[in-house]
PyMOL Python script that loads the backbone (N, CA, C, O; Angstrom):
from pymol import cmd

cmd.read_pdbstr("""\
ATOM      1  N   UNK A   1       0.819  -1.197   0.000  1.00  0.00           N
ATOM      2  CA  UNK A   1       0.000   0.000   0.000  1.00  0.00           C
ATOM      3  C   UNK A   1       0.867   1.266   0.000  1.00  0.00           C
ATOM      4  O   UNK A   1       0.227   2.251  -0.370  1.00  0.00           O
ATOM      5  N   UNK A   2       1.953   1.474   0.266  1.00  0.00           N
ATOM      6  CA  UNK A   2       3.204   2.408   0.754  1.00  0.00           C
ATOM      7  C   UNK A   2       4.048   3.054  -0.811  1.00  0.00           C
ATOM      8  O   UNK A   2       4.429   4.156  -1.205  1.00  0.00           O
ATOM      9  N   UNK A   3       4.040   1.601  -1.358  1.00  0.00           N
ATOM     10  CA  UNK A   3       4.364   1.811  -2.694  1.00  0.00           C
ATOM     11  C   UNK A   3       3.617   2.336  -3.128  1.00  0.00           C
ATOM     12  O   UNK A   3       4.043   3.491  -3.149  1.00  0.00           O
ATOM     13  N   UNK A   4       2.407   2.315  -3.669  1.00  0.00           N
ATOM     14  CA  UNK A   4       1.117   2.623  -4.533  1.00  0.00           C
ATOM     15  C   UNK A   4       1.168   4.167  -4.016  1.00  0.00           C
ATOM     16  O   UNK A   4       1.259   5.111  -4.800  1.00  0.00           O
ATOM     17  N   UNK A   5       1.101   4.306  -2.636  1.00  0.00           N
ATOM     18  CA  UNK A   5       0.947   5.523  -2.097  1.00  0.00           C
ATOM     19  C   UNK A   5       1.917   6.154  -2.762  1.00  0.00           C
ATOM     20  O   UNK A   5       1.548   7.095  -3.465  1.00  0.00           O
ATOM     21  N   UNK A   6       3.330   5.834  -2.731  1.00  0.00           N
ATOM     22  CA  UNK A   6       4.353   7.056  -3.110  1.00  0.00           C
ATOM     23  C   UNK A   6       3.726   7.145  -4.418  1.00  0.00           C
ATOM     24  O   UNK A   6       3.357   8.269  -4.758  1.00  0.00           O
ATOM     25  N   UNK A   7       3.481   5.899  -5.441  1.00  0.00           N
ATOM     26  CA  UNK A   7       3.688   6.101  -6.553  1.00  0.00           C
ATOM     27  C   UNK A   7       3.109   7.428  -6.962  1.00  0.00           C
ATOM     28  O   UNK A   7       3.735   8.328  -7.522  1.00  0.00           O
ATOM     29  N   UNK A   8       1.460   7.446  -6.514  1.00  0.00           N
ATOM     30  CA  UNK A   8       0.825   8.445  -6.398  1.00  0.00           C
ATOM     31  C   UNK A   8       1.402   9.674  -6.214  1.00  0.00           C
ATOM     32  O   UNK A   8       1.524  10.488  -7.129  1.00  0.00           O
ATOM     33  N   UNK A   9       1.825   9.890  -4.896  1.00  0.00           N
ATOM     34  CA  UNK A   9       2.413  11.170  -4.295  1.00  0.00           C
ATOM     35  C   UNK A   9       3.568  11.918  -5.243  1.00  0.00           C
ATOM     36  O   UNK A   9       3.767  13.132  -5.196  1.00  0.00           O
ATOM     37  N   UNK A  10       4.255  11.051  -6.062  1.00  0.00           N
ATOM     38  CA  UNK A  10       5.604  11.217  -6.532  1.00  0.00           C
ATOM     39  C   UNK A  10       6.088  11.122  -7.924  1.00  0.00           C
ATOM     40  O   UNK A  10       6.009   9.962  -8.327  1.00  0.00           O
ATOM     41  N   UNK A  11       6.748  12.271  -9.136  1.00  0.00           N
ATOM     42  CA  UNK A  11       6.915  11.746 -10.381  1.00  0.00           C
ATOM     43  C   UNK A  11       8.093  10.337 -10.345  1.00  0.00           C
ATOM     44  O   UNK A  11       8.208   9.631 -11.346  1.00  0.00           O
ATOM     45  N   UNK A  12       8.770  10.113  -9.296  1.00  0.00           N
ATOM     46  CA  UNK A  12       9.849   8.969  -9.626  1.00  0.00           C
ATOM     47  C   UNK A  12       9.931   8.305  -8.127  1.00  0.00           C
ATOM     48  O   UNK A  12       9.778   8.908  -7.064  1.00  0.00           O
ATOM     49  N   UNK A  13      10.080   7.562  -8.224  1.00  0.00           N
ATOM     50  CA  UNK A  13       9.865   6.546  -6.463  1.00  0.00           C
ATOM     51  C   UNK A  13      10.890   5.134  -7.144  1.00  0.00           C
ATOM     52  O   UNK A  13      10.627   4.257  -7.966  1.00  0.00           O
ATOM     53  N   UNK A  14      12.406   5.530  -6.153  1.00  0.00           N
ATOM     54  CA  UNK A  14      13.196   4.592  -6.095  1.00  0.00           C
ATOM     55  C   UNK A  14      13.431   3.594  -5.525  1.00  0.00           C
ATOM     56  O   UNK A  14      13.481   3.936  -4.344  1.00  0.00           O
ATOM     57  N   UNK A  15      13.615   2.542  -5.588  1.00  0.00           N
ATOM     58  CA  UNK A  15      13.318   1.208  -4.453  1.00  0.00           C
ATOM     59  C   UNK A  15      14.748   0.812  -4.562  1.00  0.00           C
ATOM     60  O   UNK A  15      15.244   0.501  -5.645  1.00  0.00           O
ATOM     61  N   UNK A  16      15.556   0.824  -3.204  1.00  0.00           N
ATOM     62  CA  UNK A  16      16.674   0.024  -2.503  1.00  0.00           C
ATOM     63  C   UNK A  16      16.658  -1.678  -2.507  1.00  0.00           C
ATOM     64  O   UNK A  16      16.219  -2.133  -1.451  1.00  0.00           O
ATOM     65  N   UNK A  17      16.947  -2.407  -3.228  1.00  0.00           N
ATOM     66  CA  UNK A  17      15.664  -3.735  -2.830  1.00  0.00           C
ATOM     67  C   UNK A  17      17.658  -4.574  -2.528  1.00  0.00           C
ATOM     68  O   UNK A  17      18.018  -5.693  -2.894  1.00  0.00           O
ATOM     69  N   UNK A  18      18.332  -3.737  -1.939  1.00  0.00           N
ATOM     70  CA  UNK A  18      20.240  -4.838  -2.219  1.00  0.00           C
ATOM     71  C   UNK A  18      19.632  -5.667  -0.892  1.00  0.00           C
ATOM     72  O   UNK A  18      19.923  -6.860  -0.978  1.00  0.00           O
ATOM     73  N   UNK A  19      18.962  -5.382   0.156  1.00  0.00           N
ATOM     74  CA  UNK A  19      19.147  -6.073   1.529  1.00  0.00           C
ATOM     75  C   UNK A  19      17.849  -7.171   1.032  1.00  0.00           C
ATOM     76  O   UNK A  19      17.733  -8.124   1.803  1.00  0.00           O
ATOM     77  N   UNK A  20      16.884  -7.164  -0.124  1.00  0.00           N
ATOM     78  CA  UNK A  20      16.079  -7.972   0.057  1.00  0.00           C
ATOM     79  C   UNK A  20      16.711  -9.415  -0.798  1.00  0.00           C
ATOM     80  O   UNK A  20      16.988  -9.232  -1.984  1.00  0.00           O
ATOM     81  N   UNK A  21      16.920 -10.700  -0.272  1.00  0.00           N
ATOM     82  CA  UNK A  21      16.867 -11.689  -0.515  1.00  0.00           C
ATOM     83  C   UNK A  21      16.320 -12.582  -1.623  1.00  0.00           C
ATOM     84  O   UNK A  21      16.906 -13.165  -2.535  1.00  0.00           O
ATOM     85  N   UNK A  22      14.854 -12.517  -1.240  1.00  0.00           N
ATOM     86  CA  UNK A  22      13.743 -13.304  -1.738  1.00  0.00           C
ATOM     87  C   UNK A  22      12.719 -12.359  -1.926  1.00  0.00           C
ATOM     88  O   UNK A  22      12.565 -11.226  -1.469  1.00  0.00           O
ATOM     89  N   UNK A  23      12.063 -13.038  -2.676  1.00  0.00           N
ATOM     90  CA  UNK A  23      11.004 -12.043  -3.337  1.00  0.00           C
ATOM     91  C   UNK A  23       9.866 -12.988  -4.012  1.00  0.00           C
ATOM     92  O   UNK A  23      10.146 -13.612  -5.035  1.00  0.00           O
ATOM     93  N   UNK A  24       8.728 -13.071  -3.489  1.00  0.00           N
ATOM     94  CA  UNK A  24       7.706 -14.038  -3.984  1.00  0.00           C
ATOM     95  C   UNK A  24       6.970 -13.610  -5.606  1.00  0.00           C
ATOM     96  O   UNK A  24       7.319 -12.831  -6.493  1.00  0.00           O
ATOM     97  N   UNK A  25       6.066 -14.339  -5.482  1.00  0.00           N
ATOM     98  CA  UNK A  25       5.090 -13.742  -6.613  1.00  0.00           C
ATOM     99  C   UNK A  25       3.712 -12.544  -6.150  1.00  0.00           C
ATOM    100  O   UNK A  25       3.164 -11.664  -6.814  1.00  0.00           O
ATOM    101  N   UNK A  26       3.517 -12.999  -4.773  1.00  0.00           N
ATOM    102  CA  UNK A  26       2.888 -11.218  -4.680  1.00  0.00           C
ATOM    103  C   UNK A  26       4.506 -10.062  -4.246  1.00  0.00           C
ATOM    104  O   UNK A  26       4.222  -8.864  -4.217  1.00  0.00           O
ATOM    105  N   UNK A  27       5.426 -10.271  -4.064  1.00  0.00           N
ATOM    106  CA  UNK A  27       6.347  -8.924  -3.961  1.00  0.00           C
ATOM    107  C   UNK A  27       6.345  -8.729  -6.003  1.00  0.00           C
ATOM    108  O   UNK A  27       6.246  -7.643  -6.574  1.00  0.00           O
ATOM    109  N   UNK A  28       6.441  -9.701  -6.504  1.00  0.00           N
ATOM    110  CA  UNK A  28       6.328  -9.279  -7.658  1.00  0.00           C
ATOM    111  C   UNK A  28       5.290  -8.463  -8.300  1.00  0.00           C
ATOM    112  O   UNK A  28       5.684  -7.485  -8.936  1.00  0.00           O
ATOM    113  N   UNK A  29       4.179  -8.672  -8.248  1.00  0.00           N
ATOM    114  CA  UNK A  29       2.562  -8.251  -8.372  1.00  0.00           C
ATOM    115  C   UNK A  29       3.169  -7.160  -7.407  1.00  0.00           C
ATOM    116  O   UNK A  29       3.905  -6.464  -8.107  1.00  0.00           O
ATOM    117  N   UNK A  30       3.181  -6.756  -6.241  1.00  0.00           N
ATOM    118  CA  UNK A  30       3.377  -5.447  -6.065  1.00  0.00           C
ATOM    119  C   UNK A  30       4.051  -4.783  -6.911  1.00  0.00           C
ATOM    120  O   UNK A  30       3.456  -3.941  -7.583  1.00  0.00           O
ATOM    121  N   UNK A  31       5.397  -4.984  -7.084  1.00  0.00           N
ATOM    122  CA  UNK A  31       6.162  -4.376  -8.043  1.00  0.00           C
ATOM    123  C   UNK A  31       5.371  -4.436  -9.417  1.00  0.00           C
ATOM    124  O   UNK A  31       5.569  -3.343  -9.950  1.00  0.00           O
ATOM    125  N   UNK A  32       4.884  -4.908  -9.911  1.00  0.00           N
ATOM    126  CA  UNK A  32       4.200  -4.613 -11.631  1.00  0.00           C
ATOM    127  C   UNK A  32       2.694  -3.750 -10.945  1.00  0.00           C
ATOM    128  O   UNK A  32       1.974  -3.278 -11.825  1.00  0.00           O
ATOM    129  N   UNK A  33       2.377  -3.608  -9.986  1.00  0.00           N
ATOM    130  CA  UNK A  33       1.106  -2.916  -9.758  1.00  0.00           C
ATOM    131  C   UNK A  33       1.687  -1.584  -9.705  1.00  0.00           C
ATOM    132  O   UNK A  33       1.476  -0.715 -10.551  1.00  0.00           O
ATOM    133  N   UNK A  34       2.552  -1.432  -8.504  1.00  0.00           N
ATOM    134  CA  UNK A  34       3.122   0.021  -8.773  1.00  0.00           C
ATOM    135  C   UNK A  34       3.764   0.956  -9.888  1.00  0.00           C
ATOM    136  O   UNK A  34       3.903   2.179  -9.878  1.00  0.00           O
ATOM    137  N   UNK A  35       4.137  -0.045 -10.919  1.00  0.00           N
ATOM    138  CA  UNK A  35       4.721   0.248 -12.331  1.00  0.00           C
ATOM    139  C   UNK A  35       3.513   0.738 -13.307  1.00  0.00           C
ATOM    140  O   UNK A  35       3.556   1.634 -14.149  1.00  0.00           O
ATOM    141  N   UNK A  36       2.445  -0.089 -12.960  1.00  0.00           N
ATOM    142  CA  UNK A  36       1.038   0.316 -13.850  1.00  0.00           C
ATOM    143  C   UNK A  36       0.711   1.168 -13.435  1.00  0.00           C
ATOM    144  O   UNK A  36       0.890   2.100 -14.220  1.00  0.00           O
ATOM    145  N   UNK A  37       0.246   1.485 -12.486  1.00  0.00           N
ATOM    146  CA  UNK A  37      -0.460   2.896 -11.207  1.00  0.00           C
ATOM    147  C   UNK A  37       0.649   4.118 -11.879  1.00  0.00           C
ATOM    148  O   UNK A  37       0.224   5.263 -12.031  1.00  0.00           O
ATOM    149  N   UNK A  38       1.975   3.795 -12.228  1.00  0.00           N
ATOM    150  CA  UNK A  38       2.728   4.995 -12.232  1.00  0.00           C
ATOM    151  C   UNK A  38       2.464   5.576 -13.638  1.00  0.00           C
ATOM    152  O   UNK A  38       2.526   6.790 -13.832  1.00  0.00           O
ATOM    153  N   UNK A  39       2.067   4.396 -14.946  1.00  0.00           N
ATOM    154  CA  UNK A  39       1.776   4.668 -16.237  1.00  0.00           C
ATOM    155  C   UNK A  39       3.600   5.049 -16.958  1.00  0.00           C
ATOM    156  O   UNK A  39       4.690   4.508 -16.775  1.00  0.00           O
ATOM    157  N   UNK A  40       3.152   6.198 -17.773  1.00  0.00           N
ATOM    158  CA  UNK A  40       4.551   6.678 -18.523  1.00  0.00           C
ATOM    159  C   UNK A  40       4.724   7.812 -17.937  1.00  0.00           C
ATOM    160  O   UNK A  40       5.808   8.214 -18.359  1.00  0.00           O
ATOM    161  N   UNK A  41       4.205   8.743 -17.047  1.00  0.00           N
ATOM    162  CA  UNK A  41       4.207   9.622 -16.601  1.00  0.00           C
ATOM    163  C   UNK A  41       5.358  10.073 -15.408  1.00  0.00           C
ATOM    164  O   UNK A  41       5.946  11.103 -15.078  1.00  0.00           O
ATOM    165  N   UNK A  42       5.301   8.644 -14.977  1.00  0.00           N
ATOM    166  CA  UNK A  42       5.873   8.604 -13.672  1.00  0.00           C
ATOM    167  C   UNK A  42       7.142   7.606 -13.787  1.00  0.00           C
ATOM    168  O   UNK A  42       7.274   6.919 -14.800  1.00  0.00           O
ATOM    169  N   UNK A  43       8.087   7.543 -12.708  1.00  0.00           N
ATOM    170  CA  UNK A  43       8.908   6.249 -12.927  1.00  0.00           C
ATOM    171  C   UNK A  43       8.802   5.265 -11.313  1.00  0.00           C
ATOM    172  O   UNK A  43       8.500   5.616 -10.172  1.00  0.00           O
ATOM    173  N   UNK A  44       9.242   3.815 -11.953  1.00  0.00           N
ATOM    174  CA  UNK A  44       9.639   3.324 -10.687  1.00  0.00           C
ATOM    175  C   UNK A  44      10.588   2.738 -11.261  1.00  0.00           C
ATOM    176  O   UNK A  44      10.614   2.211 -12.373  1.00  0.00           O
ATOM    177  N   UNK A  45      11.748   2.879 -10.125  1.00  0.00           N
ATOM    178  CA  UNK A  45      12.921   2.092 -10.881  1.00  0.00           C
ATOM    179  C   UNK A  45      13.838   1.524  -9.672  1.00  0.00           C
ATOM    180  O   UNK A  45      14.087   2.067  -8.596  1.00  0.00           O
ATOM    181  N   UNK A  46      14.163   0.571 -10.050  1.00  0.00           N
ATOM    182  CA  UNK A  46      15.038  -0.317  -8.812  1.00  0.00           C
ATOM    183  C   UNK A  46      16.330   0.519  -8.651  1.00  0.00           C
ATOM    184  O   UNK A  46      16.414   1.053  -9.757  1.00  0.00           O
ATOM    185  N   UNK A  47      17.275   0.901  -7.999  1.00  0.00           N
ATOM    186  CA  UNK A  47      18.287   1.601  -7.769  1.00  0.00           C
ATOM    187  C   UNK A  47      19.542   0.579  -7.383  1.00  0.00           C
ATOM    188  O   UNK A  47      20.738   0.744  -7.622  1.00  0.00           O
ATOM    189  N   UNK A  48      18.857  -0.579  -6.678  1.00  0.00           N
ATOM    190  CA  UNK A  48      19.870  -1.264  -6.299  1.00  0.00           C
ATOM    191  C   UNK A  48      19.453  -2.819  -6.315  1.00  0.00           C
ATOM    192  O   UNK A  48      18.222  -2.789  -6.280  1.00  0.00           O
ATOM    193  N   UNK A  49      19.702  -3.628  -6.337  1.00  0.00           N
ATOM    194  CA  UNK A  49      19.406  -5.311  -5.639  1.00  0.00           C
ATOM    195  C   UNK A  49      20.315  -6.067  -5.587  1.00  0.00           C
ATOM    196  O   UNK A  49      21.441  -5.992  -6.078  1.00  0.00           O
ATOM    197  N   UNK A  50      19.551  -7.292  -4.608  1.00  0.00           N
ATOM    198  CA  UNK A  50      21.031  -8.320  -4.612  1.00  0.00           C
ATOM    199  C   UNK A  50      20.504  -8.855  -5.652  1.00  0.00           C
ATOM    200  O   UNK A  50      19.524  -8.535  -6.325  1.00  0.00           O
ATOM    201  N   UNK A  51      21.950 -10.510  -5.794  1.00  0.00           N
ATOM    202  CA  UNK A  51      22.146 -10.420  -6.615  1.00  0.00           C
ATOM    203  C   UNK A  51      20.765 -11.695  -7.107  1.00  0.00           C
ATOM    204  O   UNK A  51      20.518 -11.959  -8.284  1.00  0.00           O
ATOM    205  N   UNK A  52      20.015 -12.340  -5.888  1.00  0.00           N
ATOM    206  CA  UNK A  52      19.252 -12.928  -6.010  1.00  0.00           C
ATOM    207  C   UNK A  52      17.544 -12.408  -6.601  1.00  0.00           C
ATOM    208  O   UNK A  52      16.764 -13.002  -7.344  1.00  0.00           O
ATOM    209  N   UNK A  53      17.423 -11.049  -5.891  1.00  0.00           N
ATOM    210  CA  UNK A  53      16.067  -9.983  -6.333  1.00  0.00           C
ATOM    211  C   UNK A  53      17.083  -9.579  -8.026  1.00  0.00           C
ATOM    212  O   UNK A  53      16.295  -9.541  -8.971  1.00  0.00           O
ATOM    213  N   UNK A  54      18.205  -9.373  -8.353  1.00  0.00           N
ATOM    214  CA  UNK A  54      18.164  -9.232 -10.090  1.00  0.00           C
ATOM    215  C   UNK A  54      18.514 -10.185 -10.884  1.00  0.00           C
ATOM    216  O   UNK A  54      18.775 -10.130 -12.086  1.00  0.00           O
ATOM    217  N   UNK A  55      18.510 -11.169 -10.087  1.00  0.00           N
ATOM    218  CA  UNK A  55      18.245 -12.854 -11.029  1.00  0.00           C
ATOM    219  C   UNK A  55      16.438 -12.621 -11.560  1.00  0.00           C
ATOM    220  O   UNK A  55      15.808 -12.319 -12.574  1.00  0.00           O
ATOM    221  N   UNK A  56      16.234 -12.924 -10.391  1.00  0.00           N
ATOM    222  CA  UNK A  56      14.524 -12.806 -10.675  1.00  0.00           C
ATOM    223  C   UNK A  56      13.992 -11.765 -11.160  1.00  0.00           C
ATOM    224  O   UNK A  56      12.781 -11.791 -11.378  1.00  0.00           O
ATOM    225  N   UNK A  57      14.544 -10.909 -11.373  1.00  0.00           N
ATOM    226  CA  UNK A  57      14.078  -9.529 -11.934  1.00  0.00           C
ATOM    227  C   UNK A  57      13.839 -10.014 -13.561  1.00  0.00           C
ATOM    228  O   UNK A  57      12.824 -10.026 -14.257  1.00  0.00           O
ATOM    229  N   UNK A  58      15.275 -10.412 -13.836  1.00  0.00           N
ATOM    230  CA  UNK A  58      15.952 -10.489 -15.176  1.00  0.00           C
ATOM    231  C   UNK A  58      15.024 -11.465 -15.878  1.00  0.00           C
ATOM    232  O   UNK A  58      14.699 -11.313 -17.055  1.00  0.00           O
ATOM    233  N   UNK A  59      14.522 -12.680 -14.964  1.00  0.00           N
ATOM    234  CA  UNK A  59      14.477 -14.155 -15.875  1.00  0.00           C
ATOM    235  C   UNK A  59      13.122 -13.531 -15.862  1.00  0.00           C
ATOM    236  O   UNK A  59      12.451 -14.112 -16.715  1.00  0.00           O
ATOM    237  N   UNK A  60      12.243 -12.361 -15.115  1.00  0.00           N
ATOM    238  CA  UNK A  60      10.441 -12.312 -14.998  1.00  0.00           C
ATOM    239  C   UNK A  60      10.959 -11.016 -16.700  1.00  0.00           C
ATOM    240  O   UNK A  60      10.152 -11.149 -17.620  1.00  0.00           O
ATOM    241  N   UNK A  61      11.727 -10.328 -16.889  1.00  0.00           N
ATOM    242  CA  UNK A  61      11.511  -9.321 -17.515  1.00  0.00           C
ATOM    243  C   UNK A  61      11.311  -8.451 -16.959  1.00  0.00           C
ATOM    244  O   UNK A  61      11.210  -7.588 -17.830  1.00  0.00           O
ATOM    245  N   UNK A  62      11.098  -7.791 -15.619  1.00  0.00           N
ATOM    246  CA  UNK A  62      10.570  -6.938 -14.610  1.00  0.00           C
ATOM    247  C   UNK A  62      11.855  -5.911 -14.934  1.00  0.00           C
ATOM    248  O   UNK A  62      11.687  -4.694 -14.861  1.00  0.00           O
ATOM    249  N   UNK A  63      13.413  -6.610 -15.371  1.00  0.00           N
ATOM    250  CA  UNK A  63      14.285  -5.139 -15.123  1.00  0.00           C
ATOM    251  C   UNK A  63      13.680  -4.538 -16.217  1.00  0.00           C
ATOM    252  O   UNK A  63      12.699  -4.099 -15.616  1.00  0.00           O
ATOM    253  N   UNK A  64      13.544  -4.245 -17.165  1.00  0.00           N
ATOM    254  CA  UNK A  64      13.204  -3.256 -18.184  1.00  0.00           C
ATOM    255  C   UNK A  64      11.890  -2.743 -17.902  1.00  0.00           C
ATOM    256  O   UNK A  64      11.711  -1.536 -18.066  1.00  0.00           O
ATOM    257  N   UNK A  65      10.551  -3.771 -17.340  1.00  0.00           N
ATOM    258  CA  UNK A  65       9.704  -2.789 -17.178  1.00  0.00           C
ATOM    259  C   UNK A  65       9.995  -1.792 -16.222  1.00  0.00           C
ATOM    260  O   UNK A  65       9.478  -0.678 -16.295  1.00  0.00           O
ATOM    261  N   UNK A  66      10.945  -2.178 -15.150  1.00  0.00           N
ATOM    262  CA  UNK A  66      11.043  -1.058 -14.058  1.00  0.00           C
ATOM    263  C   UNK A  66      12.444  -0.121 -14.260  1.00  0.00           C
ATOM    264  O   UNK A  66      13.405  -0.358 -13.527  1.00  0.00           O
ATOM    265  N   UNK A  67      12.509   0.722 -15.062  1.00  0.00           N
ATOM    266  CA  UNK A  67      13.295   1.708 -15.820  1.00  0.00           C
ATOM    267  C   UNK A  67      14.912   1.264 -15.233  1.00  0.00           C
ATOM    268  O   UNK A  67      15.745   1.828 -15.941  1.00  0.00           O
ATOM    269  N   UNK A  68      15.371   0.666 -14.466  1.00  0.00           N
ATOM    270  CA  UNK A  68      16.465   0.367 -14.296  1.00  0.00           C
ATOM    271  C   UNK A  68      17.324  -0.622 -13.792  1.00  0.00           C
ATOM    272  O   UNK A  68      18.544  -0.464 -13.843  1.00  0.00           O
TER     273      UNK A  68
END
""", "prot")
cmd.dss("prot")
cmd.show_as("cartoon", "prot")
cmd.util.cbc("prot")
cmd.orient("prot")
């Protein structure tokens, strides 16, 4: 809900995700919900991850939808 909120509040909302580990299929669905909510208008973009959250990033396609 925090996400969605910034997305709203904010033209660009950066996510730190290096300390997160694991990452399910709803952290994913969050992440593609907040990317839709933001449209082209807005950005969300990962800034950082380990190296396990940009495995899974990579193999879902999620790095390119999320500008970085």
């Amino acid at each position: 809900d925090r996400l969605v909120a910034a997305v709203g509040d904010h033209t660009s909302v950066d996510l730190d995700l290096d300390g997160i580990t694991f990452i399910d299929s709803q952290g994913l669905r969050v992440l593609i919900e907040a990317k839709l909510r933001a449209g082209n208008d807005k950005h969300v973009r990962i800034t950082a991850a380990s190296t396990q959250v940009r495995q899974l990033l990579d193999m879902t396609g999620l790095t390119e939808l999320l500008d970085g």
